[in-house]
N, C-alpha and C positions, 0 to 999 in steps of 0.2 A: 453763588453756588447754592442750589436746592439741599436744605437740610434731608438728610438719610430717616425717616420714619423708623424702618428698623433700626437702624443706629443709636439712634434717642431711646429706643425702647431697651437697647438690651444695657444701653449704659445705666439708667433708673433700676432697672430688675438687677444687675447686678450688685448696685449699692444696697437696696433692699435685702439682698441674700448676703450680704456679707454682711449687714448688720442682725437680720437675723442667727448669722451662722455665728457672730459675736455673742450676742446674748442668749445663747441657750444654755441654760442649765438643764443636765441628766434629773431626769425622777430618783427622788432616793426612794429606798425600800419597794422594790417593783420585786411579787412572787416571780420565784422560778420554780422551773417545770409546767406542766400542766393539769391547767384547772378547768374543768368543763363553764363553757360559755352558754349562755342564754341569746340570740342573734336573731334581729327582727330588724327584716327588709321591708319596707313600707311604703305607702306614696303612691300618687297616682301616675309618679313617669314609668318609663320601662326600663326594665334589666334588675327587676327582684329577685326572680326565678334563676336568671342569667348568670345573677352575682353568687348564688347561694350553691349552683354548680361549678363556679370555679371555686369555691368553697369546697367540694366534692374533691374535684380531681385535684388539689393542694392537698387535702387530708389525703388520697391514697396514696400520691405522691411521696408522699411521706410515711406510708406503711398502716397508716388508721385505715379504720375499716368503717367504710361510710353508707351511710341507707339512706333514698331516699323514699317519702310519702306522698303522692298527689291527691289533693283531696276533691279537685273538680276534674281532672283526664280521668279518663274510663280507663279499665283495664286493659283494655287489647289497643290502646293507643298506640303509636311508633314512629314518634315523631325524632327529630335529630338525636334528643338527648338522651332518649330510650336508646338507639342504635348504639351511640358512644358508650352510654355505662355497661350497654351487652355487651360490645368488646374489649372493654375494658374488666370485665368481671364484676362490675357493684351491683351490688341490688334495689331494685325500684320496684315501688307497687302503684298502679292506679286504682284509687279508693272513690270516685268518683262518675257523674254521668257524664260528663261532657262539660258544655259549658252551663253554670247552674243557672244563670239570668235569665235563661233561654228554656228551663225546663217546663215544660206541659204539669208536671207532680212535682209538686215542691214538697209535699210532706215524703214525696219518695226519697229527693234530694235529702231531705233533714236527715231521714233515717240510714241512706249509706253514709253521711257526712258521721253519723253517733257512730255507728258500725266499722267504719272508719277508723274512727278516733280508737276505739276499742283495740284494733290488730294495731295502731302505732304506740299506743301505750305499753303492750306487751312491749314491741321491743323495742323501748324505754329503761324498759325494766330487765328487759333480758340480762346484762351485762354483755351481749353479746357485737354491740355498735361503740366506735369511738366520737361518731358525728351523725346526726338523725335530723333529717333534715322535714319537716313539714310543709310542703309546698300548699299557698294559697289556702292555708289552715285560717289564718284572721278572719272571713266569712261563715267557718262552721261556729265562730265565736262572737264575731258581728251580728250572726242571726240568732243565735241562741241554742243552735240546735247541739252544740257542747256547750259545759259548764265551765267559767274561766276557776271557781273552785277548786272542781275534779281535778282540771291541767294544773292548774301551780302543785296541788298535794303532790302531781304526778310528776312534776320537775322536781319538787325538794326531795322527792324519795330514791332519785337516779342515781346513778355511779358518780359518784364527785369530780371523774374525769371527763364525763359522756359531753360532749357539744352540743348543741340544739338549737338548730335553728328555722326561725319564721318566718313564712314569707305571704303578701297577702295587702289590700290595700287595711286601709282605715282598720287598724290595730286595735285595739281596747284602751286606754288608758291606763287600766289595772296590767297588762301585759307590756303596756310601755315600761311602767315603772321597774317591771319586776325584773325587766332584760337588764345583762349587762350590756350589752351595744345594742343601738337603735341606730339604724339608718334610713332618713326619708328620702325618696326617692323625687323630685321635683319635675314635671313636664314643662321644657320647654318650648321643647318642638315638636313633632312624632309626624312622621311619614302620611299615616293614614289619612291624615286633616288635609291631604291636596291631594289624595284620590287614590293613595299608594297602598294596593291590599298587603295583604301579611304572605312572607316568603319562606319558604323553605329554607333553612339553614338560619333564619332571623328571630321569625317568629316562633319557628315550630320548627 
């Protein structure tokens, strides 16, 4: 009789999890309540932007009151996620031109990415967001055109409960360190590399 692959499989995975579920000790001293997070989505796979809005809709889900920033969609963008958080009630701004690789004025680029950066630091500071999300911010910091100085003064001076998160490939090193979570995002596959353009409801 032909041995069962799946069979074999789940008999191994389940001795696995049962010795896992044997040896787990609880973390002692873990805070309660909540502490505002530092969260930087990274990498060069996809689903930064993706993860950091169900980030969104978990905080409102939960009565926080979440904003996000895009720092390269233009304002009058309207893509899936802009329709969901309009009908949802959250607020988003496009701080950006479009796609920046692509810009004809890159010192124009630089200058709305500062300008930018300006209207999300106010509300940073507002006390008026419990999660603020900086979408695609790592490049206004990769290129230079903000200061990773200014941004950290601007994270240690916030609400101790406010959230913050980043999202964007090739991070700083200085902004790795300072997050409390970093997540890289790894490509293994991606659609595009055999001819598959970007989709409504996927990409945008």
């Amino acid at each position: 009789m032909q041995e069962d692959p799946t069979a074999r499989l789940k008999e191994e995975a389940m001795k696995q999890l049962e010795a896992q579920r044997d040896a787990h000790i609880k973390k002692e001293g873990l805070s309660r309540g909540r502490r505002g997070l530092v969260i930087v989505n990274t990498g060069d796979g996809k689903g930064k932007t993706t993860a950091a809005l169900g980030l969104m809709l978990r905080a409102h889900g939960r009565g926080l009151r979440p904003q996000l920033f895009q720092f390269i969609k233009h304002e009058n963008a309207k893509f899936g996620e802009h329709r969901a958080l309009e009908a949802l009630g959250i607020g988003f701004a496009g701080l950006g031109d479009g796609f920046t690789w692509r810009s004809k004025d890159l010192e124009s680029s630089a200058a709305m990415a500062a300008a930018g950066w300006e209207v999300a630091k106010a509300a940073i500071l507002s006390g008026e967001h419990d999660l603020v999300v900086l979408d695609e911010f790592t490049y206004a910091l990769k290129y230079g055109w903000v200061g990773w100085p200014e941004v950290q003064e601007t994270l240690d001076a916030r609400d101790p409960g406010l959230h913050v998160v980043i999202t964007g490939r090739g991070a700083l090193p200085e902004l790795v360190e300072y997050a409390d979570t970093v997540t890289e995002m790894g490509m293994i596959k991606h659609a595009y590399g055999v001819g598959i353009g970007a989709q409504a409801g996927i990409e945008h």
